[in-house]
C-alpha positions as CSV (number, residue, x, y, z in Angstrom):
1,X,132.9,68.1,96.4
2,X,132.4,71.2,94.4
3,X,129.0,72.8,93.9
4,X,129.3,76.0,91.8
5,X,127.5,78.7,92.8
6,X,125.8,79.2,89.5
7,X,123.2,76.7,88.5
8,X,122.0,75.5,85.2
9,X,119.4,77.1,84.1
10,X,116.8,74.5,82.5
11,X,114.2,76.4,80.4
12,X,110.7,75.3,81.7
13,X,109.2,76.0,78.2
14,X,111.7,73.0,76.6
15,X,111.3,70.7,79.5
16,X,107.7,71.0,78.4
17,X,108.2,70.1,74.9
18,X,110.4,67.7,75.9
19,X,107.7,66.3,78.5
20,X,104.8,66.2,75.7
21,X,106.8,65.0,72.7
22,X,108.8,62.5,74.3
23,X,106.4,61.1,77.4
24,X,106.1,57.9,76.6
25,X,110.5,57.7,76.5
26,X,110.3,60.3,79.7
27,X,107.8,57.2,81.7
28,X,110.2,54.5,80.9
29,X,113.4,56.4,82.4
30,X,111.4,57.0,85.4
31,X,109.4,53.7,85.8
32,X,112.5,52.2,87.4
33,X,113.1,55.0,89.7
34,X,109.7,56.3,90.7
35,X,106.8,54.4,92.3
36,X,103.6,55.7,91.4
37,X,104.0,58.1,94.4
38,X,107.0,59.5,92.7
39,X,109.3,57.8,95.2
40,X,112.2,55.9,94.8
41,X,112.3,52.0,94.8
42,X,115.4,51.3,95.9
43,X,114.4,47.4,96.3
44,X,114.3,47.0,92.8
45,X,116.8,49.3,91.6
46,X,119.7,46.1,91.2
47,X,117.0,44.2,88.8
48,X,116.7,47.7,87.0
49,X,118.0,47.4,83.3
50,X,118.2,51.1,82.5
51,X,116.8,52.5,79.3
52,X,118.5,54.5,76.5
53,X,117.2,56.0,73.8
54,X,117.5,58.1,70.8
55,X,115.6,60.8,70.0
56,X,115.1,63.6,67.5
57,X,116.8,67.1,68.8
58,X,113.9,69.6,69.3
59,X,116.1,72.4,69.1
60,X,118.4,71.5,65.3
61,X,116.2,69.7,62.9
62,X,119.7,68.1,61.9
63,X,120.8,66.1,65.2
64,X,119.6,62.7,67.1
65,X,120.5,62.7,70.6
66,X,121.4,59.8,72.2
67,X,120.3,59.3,76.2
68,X,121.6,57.0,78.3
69,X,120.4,56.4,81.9
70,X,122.8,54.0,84.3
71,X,122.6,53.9,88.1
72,X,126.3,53.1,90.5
73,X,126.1,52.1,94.1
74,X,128.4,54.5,96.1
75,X,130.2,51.4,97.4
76,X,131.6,50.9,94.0
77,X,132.1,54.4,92.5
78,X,132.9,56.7,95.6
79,X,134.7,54.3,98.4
80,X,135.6,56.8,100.4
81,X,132.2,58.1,100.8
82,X,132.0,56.7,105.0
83,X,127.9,57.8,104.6
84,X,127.8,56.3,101.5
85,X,126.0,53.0,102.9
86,X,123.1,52.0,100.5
87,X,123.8,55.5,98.8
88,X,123.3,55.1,94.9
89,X,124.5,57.7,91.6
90,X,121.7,57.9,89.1
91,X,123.9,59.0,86.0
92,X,122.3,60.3,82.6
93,X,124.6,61.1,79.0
94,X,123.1,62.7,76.6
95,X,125.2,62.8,73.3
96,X,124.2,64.0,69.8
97,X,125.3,62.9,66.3
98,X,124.2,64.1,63.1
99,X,121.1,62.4,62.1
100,X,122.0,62.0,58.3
101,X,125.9,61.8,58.6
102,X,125.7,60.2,61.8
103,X,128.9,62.0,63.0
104,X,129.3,63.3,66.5
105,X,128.2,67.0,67.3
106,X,128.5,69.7,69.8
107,X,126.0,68.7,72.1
108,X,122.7,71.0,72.6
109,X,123.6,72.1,76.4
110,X,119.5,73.3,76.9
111,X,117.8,70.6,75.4
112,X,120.0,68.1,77.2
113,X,119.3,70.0,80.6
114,X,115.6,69.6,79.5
115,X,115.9,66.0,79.3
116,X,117.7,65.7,82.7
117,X,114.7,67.6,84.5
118,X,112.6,65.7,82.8
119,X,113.9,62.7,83.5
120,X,115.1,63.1,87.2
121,X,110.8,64.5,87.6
122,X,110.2,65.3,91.0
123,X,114.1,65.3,92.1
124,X,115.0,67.6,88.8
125,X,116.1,70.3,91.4
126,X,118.0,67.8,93.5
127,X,120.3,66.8,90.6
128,X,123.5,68.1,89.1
129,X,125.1,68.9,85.7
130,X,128.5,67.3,85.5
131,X,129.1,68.9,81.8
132,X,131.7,67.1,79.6
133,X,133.2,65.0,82.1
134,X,135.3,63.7,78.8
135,X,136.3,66.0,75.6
136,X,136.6,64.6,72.2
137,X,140.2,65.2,70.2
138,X,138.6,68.2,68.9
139,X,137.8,69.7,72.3
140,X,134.0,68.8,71.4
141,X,132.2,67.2,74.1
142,X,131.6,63.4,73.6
143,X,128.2,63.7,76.1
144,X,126.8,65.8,78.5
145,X,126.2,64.5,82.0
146,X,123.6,64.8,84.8
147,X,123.8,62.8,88.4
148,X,121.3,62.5,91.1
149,X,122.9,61.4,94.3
150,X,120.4,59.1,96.3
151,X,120.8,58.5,99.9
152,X,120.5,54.0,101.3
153,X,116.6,55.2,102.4
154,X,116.1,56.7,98.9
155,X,116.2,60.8,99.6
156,X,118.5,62.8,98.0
157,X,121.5,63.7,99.3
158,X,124.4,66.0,98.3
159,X,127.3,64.8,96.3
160,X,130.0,62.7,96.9
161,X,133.5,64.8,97.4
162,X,135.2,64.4,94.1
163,X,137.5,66.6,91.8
164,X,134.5,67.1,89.5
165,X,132.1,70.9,89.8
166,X,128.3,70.2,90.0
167,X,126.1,72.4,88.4
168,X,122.7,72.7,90.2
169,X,119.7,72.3,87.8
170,X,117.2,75.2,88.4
171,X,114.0,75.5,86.3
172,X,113.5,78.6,85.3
């Protein structure tokens, strides 16, 4: 596992907009995660069909992003993990394309940290940016990625030891 020692900063002002514009998009991410206590609900996380969305970039007036949300137990993407038991990866992509041209672009690295804190709520400063796990041809990231790294009694826990650097998020 790698944890860099410099977090990304998420700017409190544009997980606010973020928050306001897009709340009703923000719920249904976190309906499946959260209780109304803001607690995980690990019991129904198998039935869970995550949600995706696409939503108007708040920071260029010419890009859609695209969010995905999908959720891994440990036993299938980390098998070495021996505390792993019951232990689940909540995984969010956010990718952008031109909204007009509908071609790929460079992903908006603050508004897509927005919409990870926003998403992961109460745990925003328990999760991690991945970055561009996977480039495009032009060295362009495809996505952006976020994980939070849930423990089998639904706490969260630190990540799994991998190849791959975590970013802390920190509002700021």
């Amino acid at each position: 596992m790698s944890i860099a020692a410099e977090p990304m900063s998420v700017d409190s002002d544009l997980l606010a907009q973020v928050a306001k514009k897009y709340r009703g998009e923000v719920r249904s991410f976190q309906s499946g995660m959260f209780d109304d206590a803001a607690e995980f609900r690990a019991k129904t996380l198998q039935d869970w069909n995550p949600p995706s969305v696409v939503a108007r970039s708040l920071t260029d007036r010419f890009l859609n992003l695209s969010i995905i949300l999908s959720h891994m137990p440990f036993e299938d993407a980390f098998p070495n993990e021996l505390d792993g038991a019951g232990a689940y990866e909540i995984h969010l992509s956010v990718g952008s394309h031109h909204k007009e041209l509908r071609s790929p672009s460079r992903v908006p690295a603050a508004e897509a940290a927005a919409w990870a804190a926003a998403i992961f709520g109460p745990w925003a400063n328990d999760a991690y940016s991945l970055g561009a796990v996977v480039k495009r041809s032009g060295g362009q990231p495809s996505a952006l990625h976020f994980a939070l790294y849930l423990a089998g009694e639904g706490t969260p826990r630190q990540p799994p030891s991998v190849d791959l650097e975590h970013r802390p998020l920190s509002i700021v």
